[in-house]
N, C-alpha and C positions, 0 to 999 in steps of 0.2 A: 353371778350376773353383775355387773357395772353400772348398768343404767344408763349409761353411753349412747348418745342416739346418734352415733357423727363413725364414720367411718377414718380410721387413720390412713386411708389409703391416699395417695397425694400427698400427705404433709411430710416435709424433710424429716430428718432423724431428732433435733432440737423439740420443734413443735409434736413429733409423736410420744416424747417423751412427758413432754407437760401434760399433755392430753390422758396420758396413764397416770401419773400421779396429781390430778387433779379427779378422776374419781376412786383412787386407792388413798386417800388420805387419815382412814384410823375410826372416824368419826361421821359416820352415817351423814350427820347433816351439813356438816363442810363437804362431803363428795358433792352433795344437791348441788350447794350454792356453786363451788370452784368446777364441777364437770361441767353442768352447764352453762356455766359461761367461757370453760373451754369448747366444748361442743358448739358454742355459736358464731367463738371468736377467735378461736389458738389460728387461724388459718389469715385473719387480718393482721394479726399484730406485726407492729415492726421492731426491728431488732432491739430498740430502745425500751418498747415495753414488753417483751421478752424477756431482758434483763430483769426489769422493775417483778416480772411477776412471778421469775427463781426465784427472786428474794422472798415475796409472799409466802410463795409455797416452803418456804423454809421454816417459818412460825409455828408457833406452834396453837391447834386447832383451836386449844380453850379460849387462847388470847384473839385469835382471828375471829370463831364464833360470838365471841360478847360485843366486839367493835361491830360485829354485821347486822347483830339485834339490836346494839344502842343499849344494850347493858351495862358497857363502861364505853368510857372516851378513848379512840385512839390516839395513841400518841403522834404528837408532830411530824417524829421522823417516818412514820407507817402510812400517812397519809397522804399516799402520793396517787399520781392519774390514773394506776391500773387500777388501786383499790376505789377509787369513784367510781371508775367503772364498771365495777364489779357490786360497789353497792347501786348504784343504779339500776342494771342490770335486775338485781335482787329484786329492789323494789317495786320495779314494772311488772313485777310476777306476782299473776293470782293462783291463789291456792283454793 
């Protein structure tokens, strides 16, 4: 089970794709944070940050999960609008 609460159905092949490897990412708690905030939002994004969030998903989990908890600083060049958004996103969520 994936945890997935979003239907790939409707989204091109680009956006289906993210939507799979945002909760297939290795690491239980990077699927939480990167599924659902595809499950809320892979359907809004524009091709701009689309781009921006291949790259994301390119990282690797250790380095992605420490920047989402504020366990280390991310770097300059990683901190760009999709991952605000995504810590945002984060954030606004109770557990």
């Amino acid at each position: 089970m994936t945890g997935t609460t979003r239907s790939s159905e409707g989204l091109d092949t680009r956006r289906r794709k993210l939507l799979f490897r945002s909760w297939h990412r290795g690491m239980r708690e990077m699927d939480l944070i990167l599924g659902t905030f595809a499950d809320t939002t892979i359907h809004e994004l524009s091709d701009a940050e689309l781009d921006e969030y291949e790259k994301l998903l390119e990282l690797q989990d250790a380095d992605l999960l420490s920047w989402f908890t504020g366990e280390s600083a991310i770097p300059a060049a990683q901190d760009t609008a999709i991952y605000r958004k995504i810590l945002a996103q984060r954030l606004s969520m109770s557990f």
